[in-house]
C-alpha positions, -999 to +999 in steps of 0.1 A: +073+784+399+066+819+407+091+845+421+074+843+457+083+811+461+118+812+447+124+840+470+113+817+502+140+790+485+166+816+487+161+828+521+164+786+531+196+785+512+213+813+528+203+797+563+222+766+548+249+782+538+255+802+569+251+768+590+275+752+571+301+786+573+294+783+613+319+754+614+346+772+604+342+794+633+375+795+658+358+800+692+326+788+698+309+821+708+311+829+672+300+799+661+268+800+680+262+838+667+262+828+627+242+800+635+217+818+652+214+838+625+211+804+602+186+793+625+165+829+619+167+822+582+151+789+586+125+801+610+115+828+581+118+798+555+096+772+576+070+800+582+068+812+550+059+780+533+031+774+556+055+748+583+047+765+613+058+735+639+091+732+621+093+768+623+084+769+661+108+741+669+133+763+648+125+797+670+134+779+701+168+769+684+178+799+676+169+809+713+195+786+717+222+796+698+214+833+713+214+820+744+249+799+740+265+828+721+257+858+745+274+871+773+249+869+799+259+839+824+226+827+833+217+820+795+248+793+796+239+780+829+225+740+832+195+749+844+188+771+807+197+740+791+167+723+811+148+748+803+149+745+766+146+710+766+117+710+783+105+735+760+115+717+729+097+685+744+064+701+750+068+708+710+072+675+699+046+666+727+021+689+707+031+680+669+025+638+684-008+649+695-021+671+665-003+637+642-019+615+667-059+633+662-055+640+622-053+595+621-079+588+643-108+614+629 
């Protein structure tokens, strides 16, 4: 195991260790800002092995937690909420499809 990829192990381990830190947050607010940051070390993680879709679907989640832990109204509104599902479904549409065309070739 070389020291590149021990290096991408660490930066996933300090996104789990920050995720799991998030719940001991008081207010919610703050609990949405540290796990946006886990979020960011997972997106880093998933990319840098090579898992881009994971590290897609992990981008929009930390749009999330940004969106849920900011002070701009709009970003906590329903119709954000909509918004990212919709986006996170058009992921998982995608990753079905690519799964879906590696089988049949």
């Amino acid at each position: 195991m070389d020291s590149n990829h021990i290096f991408i192990q660490v930066i996933g381990f300090v996104g789990t260790v920050l995720f799991f830190v998030s719940f001991q947050c008081k207010n919610n607010k703050n609990l949405f800002r540290v796990q946006f940051l886990s979020y960011l070390f997972y997106t880093i993680h998933l990319i840098l092995l090579g898992a881009f879709t994971g590290g897609i679907s992990y981008i929009i989640n930390t749009f999330r937690s940004l969106c849920l832990g900011s002070r701009w109204e709009f970003a906590q509104r329903k119709e954000m909420c909509v918004f990212i599902c919709l986006l996170q479904r058009q992921i998982l549409q995608r990753q079905l499809a690519d799964i879906h065309t590696m089988h049949v070739r």
